[in-house]
C-alpha positions as CSV (number, residue, x, y, z in Angstrom):
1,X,-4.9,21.0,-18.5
2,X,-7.0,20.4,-15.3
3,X,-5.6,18.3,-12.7
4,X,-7.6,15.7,-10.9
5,X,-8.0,15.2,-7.5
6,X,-10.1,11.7,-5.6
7,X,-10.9,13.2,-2.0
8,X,-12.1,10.3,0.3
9,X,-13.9,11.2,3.4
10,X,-13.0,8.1,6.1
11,X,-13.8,7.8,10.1
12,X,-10.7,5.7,11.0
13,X,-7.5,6.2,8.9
14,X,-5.9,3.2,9.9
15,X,-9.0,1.3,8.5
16,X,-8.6,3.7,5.3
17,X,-5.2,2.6,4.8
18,X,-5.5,-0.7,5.4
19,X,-8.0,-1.0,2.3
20,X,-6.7,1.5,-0.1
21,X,-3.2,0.3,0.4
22,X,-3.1,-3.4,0.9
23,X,-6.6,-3.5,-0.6
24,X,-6.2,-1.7,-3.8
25,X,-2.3,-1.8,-3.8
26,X,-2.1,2.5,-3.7
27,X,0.9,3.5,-1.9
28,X,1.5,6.4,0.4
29,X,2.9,9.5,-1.2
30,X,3.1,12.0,2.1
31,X,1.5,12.3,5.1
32,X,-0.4,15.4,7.0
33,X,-0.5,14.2,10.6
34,X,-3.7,13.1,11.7
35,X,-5.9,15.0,9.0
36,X,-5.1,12.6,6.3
37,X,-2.7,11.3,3.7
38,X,-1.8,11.5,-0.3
39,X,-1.7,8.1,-2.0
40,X,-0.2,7.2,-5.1
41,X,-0.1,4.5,-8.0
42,X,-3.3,5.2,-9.5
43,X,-3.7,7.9,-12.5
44,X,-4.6,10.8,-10.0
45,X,-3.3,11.2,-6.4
46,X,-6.0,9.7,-4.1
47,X,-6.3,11.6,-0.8
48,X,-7.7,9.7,2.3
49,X,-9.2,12.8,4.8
50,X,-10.3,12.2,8.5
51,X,-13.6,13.5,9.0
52,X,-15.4,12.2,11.4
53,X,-19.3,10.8,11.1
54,X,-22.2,13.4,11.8
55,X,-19.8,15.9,10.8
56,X,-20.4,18.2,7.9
57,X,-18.9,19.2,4.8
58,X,-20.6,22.5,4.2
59,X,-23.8,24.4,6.4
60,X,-27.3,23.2,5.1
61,X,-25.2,19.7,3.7
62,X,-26.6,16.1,5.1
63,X,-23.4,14.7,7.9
64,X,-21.7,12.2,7.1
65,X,-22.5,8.9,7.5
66,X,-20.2,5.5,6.9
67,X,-22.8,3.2,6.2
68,X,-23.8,1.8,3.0
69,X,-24.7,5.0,0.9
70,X,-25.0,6.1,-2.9
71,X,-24.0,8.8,-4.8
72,X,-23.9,9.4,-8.5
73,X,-20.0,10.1,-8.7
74,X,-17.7,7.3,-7.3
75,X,-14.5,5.9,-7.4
76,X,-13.5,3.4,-10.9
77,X,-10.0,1.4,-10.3
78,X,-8.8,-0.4,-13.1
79,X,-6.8,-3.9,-12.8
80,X,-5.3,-6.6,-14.6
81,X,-7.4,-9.3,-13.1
82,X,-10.8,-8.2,-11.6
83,X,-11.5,-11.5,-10.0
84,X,-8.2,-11.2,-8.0
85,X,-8.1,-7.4,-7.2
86,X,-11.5,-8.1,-6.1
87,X,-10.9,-11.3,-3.4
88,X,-7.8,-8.5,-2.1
89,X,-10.3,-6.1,-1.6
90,X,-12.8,-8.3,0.2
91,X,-9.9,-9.4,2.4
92,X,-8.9,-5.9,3.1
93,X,-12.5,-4.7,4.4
94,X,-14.5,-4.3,1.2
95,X,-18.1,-5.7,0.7
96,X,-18.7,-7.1,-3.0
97,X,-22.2,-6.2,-3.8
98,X,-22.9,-9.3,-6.2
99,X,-21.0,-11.1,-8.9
100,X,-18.3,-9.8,-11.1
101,X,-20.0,-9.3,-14.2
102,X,-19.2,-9.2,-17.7
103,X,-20.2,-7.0,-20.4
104,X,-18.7,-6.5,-24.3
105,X,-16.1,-4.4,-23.0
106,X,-15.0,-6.2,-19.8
107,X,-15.3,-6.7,-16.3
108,X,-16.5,-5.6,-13.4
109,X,-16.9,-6.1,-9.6
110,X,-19.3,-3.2,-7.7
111,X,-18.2,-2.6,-3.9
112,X,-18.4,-0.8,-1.2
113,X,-15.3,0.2,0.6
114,X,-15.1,0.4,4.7
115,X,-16.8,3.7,4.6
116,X,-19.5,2.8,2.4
117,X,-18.4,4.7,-0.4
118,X,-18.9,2.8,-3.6
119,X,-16.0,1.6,-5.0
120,X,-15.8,-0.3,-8.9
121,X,-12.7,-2.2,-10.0
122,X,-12.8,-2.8,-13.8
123,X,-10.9,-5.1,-16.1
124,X,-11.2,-3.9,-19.8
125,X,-11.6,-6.6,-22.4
126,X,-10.9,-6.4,-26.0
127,X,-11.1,-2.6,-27.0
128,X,-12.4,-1.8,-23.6
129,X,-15.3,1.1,-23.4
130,X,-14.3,1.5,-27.5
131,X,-16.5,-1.6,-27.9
132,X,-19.5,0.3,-27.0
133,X,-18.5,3.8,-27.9
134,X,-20.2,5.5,-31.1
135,X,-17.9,5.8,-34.3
């Protein structure tokens, strides 16, 4: 089995924490100083990584920036309630980016965390994604 790993590029870790923790209701596993810590309490260990902007990642790669940005592969957090996870989120430094929306196998709210990153908390409904999923 391969394990996976959600590494988070932030600016300001306090920031970080505040929205992943009291935000998302993850919890700190262990810290590494100033470089970054492990959170728990999702299905894969979520780690939170202090890199600052117009740093980086590899030569030749675009820096990083914290504004608003895309990128095919994000983050998907599933909850009970999407409507509430969502308004703790918003309170905890997220941007929602429209209306919660439903579909035949639940709901959704698209965000963007502190950082820009996007960010999707889902709430299945019924069978969840075996609503839509060929026989």
């Amino acid at each position: 089995m391969i394990e996976l790993i959600a590494n988070i590029d932030v600016d300001d870790l306090s920031a970080a924490l505040a929205f992943y923790v009291d935000g998302l209701g993850l919890t700190v596993r262990r810290r590494f100083g100033d470089f970054g810590v492990e959170l728990s309490g999702a299905s894969s260990s979520v780690f939170l990584l202090v890199k600052p902007a117009g740093t980086t990642p590899a030569p030749g790669s675009a820096p990083r920036d914290y504004r608003r940005h895309w990128t095919p592969v994000h983050l998907d957090f599933v909850v009970d309630d999407v409507d509430a996870a969502a308004a703790r989120a918003v309170r905890a430094g997220a941007r929602l980016e429209g209306e919660v929306r439903t579909h035949r196998w639940g709901r959704v709210a698209h965000l963007a965390d502190p950082f820009g990153h996007g960010v999707c908390l889902i709430q299945f409904l019924n069978r969840g994604y075996d609503e839509v999923a060929d026989p």
